[in-house]
C-alpha positions in Angstrom: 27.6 -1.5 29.9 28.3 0.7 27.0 32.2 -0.1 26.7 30.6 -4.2 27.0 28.2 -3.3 24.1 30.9 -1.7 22.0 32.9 -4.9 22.8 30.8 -7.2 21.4 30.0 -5.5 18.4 33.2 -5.1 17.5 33.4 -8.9 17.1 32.0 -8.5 13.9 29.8 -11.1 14.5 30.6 -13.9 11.5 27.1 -15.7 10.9 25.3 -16.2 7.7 21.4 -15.2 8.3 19.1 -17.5 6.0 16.2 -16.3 4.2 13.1 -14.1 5.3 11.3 -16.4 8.5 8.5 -15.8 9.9 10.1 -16.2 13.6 13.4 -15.7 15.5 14.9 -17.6 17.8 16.5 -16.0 21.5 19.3 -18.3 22.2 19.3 -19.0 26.3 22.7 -18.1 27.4 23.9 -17.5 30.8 24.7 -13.3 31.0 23.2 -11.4 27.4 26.0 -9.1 28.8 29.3 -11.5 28.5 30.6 -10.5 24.6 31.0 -14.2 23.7 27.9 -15.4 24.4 27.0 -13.4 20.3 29.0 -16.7 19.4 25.8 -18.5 19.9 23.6 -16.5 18.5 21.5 -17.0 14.8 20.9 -14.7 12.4 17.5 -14.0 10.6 16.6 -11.8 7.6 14.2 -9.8 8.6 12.5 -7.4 5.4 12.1 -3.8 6.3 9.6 -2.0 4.6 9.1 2.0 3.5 6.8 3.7 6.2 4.5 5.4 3.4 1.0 5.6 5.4 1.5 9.7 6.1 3.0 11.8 3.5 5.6 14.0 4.9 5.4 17.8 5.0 8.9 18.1 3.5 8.7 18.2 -0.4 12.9 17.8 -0.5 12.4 14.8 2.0 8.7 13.3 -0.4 11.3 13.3 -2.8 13.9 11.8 -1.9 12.3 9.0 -0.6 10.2 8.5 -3.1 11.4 5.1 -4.7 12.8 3.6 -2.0 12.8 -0.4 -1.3 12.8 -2.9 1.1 15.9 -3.3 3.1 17.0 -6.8 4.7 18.0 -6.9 8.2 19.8 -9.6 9.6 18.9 -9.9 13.2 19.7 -12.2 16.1 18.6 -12.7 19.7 19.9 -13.8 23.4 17.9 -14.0 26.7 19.1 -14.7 29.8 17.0 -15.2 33.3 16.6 -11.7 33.5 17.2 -9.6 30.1 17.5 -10.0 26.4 19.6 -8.6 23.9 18.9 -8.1 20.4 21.4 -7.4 17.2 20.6 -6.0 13.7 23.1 -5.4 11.1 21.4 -3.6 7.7 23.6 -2.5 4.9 24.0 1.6 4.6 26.5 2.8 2.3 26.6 6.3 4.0 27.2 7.1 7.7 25.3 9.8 8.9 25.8 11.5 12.7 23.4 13.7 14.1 25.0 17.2 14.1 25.2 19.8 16.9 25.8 22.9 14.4 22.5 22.8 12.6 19.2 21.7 13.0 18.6 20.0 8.8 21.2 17.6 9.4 19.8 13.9 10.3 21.2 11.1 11.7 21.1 6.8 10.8 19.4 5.1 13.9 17.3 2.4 14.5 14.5 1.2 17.0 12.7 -1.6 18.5 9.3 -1.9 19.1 7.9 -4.6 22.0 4.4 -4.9 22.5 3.2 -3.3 26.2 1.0 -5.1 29.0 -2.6 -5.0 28.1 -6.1 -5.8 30.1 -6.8 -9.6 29.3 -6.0 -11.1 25.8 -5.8 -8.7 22.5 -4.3 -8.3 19.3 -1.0 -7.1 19.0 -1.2 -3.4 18.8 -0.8 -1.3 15.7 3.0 -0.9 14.3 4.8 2.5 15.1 2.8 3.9 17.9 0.5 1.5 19.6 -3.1 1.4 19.9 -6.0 2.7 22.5 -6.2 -0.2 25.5 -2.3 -2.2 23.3 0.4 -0.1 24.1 4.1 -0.5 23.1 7.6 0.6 24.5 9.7 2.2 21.7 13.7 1.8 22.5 15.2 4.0 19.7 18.6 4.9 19.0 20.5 7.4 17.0 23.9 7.4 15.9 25.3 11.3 17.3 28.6 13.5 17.6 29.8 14.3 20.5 28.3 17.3 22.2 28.9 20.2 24.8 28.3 19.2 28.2 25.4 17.8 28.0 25.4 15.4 31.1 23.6 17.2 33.3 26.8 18.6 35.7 25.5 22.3 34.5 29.4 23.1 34.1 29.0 26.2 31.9 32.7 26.5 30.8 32.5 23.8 28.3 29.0 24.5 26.9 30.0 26.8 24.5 31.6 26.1 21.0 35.8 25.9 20.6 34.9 28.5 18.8 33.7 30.8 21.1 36.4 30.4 23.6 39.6 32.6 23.8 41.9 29.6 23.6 44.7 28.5 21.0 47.0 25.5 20.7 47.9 24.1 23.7 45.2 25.9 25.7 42.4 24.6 23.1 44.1 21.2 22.7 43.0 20.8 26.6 39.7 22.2 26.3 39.2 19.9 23.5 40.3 17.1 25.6 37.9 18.0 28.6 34.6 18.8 26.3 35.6 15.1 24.8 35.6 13.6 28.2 32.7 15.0 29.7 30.5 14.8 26.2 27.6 12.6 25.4 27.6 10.9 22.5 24.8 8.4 23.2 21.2 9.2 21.9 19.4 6.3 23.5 15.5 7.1 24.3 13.0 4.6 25.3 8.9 5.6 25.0 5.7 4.1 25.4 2.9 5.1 23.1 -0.9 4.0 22.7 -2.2 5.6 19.8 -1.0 8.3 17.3 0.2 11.8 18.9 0.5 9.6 22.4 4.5 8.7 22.4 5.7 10.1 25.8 9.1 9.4 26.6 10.2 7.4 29.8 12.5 9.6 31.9 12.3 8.0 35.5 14.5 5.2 35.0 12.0 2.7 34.9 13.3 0.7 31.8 17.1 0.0 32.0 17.9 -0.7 28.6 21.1 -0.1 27.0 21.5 0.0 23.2 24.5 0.9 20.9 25.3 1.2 17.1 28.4 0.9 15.1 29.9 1.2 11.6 32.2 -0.5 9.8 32.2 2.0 6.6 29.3 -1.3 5.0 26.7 -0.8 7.5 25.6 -0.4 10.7 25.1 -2.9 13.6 23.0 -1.9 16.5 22.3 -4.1 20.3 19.7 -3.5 22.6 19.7 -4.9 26.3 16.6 -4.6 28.2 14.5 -6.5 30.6 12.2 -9.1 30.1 10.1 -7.8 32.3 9.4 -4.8 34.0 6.4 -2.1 34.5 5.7 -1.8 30.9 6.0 -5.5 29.8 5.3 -8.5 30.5 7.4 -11.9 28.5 5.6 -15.0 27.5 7.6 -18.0 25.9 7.4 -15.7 22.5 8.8 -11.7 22.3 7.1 -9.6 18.9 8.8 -7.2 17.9 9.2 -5.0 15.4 12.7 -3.0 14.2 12.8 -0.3 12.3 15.8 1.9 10.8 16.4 5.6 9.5 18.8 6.4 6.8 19.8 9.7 7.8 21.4 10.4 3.7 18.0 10.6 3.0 16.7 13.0 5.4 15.3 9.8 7.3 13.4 10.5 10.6 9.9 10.3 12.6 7.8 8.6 9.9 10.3 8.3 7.0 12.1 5.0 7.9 11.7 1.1 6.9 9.9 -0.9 9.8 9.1 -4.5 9.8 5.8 -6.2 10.8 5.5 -7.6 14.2 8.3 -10.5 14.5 7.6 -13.4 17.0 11.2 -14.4 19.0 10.5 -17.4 20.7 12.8 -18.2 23.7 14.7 -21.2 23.2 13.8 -23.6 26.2 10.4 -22.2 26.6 7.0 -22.9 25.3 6.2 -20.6 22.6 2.9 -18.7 23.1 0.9 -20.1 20.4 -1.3 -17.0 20.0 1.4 -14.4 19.4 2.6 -16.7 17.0 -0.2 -17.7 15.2 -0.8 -13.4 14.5 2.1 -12.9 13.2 2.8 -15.7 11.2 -0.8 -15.9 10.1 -0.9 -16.2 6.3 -3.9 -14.3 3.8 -6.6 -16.9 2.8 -8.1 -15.8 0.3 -7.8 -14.6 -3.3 -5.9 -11.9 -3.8 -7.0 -11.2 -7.8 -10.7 -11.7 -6.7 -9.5 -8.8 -3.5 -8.2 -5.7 -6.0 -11.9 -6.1 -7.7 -13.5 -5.9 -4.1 -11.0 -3.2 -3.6 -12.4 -1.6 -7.1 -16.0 -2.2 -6.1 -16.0 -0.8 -3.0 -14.3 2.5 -3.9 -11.7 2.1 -1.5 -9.4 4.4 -4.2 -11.7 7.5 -3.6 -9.3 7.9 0.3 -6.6 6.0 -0.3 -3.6 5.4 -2.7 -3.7 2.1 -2.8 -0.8 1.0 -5.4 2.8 3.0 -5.3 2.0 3.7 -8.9 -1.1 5.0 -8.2 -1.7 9.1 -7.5 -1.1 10.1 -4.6 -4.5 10.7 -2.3 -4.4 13.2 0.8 -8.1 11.4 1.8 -7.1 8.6 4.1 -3.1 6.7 4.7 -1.8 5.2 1.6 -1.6 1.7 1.1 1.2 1.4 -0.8 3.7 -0.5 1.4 0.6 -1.6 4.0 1.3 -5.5 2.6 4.6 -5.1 4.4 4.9 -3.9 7.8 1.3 -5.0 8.8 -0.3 -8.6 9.9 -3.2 -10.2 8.3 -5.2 -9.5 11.5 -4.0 -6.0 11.8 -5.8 -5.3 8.0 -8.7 -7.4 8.8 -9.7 -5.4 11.4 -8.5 -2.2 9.8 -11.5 -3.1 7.4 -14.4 -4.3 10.1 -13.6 -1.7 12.7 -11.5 1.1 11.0 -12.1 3.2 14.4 -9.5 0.7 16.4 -6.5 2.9 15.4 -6.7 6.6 14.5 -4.4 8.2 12.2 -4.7 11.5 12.9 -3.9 12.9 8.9 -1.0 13.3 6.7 0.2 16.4 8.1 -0.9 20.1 9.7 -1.8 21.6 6.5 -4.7 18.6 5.7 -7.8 20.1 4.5 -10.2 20.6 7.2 -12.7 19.1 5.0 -11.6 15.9 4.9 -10.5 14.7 8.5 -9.7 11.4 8.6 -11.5 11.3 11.6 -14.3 12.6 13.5 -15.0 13.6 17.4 -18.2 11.9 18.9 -18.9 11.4 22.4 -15.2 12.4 23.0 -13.6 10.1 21.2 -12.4 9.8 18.0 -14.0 8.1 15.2 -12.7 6.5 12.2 -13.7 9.3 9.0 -13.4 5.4 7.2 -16.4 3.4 6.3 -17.4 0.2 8.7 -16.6 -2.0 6.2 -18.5 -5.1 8.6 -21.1 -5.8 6.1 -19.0 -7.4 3.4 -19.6 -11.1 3.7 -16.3 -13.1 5.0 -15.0 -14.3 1.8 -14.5 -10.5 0.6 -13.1 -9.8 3.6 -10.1 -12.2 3.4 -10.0 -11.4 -0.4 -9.6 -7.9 0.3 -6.7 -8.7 3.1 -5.0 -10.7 0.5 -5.0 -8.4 -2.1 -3.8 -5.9 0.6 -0.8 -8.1 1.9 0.5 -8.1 -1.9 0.7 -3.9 -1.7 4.3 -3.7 -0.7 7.9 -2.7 -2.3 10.1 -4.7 -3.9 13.0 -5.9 -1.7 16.4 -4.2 -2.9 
């Protein structure tokens, strides 16, 4: 599958993605596998935003991230009776490759995020890592060098560096060849997560996805095959999902990355699930001038950075990029019931002081104000304000 999947991307799929839409469509082909069926596929921009909620522990990292933009990503999608297959292309002028010499060198990847099974009928779950009770199944991949040995045969002759052996020309030219032939160079993982500091990888062979990345010296282009269905999800007439991508020139990895909000792919053939697609296509209603004054009134700036210009505040997640990568109904309930996701705080060295949240009855509560009281109009005002809070596409 991975000599298919280098196949097709080497196609250098020709297709002009139009502007920013609020849903992508999975053209119904007969094997997501056969390279030619990409032919058929169309291309959507997709905006990436900077993940800025948790400030890093890395002040070289804080910095070089600090300005960053949006990014576009065009991305496309094919389903078949079983599987489908998914392809983003975003522009990175630097290829980066995991290393196996040191441990500060960082790699360009990307992910994509479906939502998991959940009891009965909920909101999508929070982006990144899920949400108590809403799940999601992570399938990330990062672009890597080849290493020693590492598949598993245990053959200790080739798990040391060239370096290291007693070998020249000839002699090493054939140990090169056998390390090269036995390496791994694939860094696929897939993980399910429900909640912050709850992303457990999936090692029993449960999911068989298959992903893949390329560059062609522009950008990068990555494909995922998985399932439609299997023990951690369940497919409707719509997919979300939501992609995200590291840029590894900028030290880009766990949090520091641009991620999307949740993306409706509708099946072409089927009924669309009109719930899915109402939340993530769901415009703000209300007033988003009359929101930054609720947003004043209420003291919301005492936790939170709330504008990128703004100082930075260690007292709840910033806000600067929230507009972005989450869904109206994701920051309306972030403001009526702030306990439905846990952040857990920007990093090990927060002050114990300030928790941003608190233990009660064994589970954790929101350090944030309940927010319910606020009559309905504020509400939506706030959310609107909230949804303008992101970075300017580049």
């Amino acid at each position: 599958m991975k000599k298919l999947l280098t196949t097709i991307l080497s196609l250098g799929v020709a297709a002009s993605a139009a502007l920013a839409a609020d849903s992508i469509t999975a053209v119904k082909v007969s094997d997501v596998n056969d390279a030619s069926a990409w032919a058929k596929a169309k291309f959507t921009s997709v905006v990436l935003y900077p993940q800025s909620a948790i400030h890093m522990n890395d002040k070289k990292a804080n910095a070089a991230n600090e300005n960053n933009k949006a990014k576009k990503a065009d991305v496309a999608a094919l389903y078949d009776s079983k599987n489908i297959a998914l392809m983003v292309k975003w522009a990175d002028g630097t290829k980066n490759v995991q290393g196996s010499y040191s441990s500060d060198t960082y790699s360009d990847g990307f992910a994509v995020q479906f939502a998991g099974i959940t009891k009965g009928s909920q909101p999508l779950p929070y982006i990144g890592m899920g949400s108590a009770g809403r799940p999601v199944v992570v399938h990330l991949q990062k672009a890597t060098e080849k290493v020693y040995e590492p598949n598993g045969n245990k053959d200790v002759s080739t798990q040391i560096n060239r370096n290291q052996t007693a070998l020249f020309g000839d002699e090493l030219k054939a140990y090169d060849a056998k390390v090269a032939s036995l390496a791994k160079t694939d860094y696929e993982r897939v993980f399910v997560a429900e909640g912050f500091r709850s992303l457990t990888e999936i090692k029993d062979g449960s999911v068989a996805s298959n992903a893949n990345m390329t560059y062609d010296g522009k950008g990068w282009t990555g494909t995922l095959v998985r399932p439609l269905n299997d023990t951690y999800m369940k497919s409707s007439g719509t997919v979300p999902v939501a992609i995200a991508v590291w840029d590894g020139e900028k030290m880009g990895r766990n949090g520091l990355k641009n991620l999307s909000p949740w993306v409706s792919i509708n099946l072409e053939g089927q009924k669309p699930d009109a719930k899915i697609v109402a939340e993530t296509t769901e415009a703000p209603k209300g007033d988003a001038a009359k929101g930054k004054e609720a947003v004043a009134a209420n003291g919301c700036a005492g936790c939170h950075q709330i504008e990128a210009t703004d100082a930075p505040s260690f007292m709840g997640p910033s806000l600067a990029n929230v507009g972005g990568y989450s869904s109206v109904a994701y920051l309306r309930e972030s403001i009526l019931k702030p306990s439905a996701v846990i952040v857990p705080g920007y990093n090990r060295n927060a002050h114990s002081n300030t928790p941003w949240y608190n233990i009660e009855k064994g589970k954790r509560v929101s350090a944030m104000t309940d927010f319910s009281f606020l009559d309905k109009k504020t509400v939506e005002d706030i959310v609107a304000y909230l949804k303008t809070l992101k970075a300017e596409v580049e």
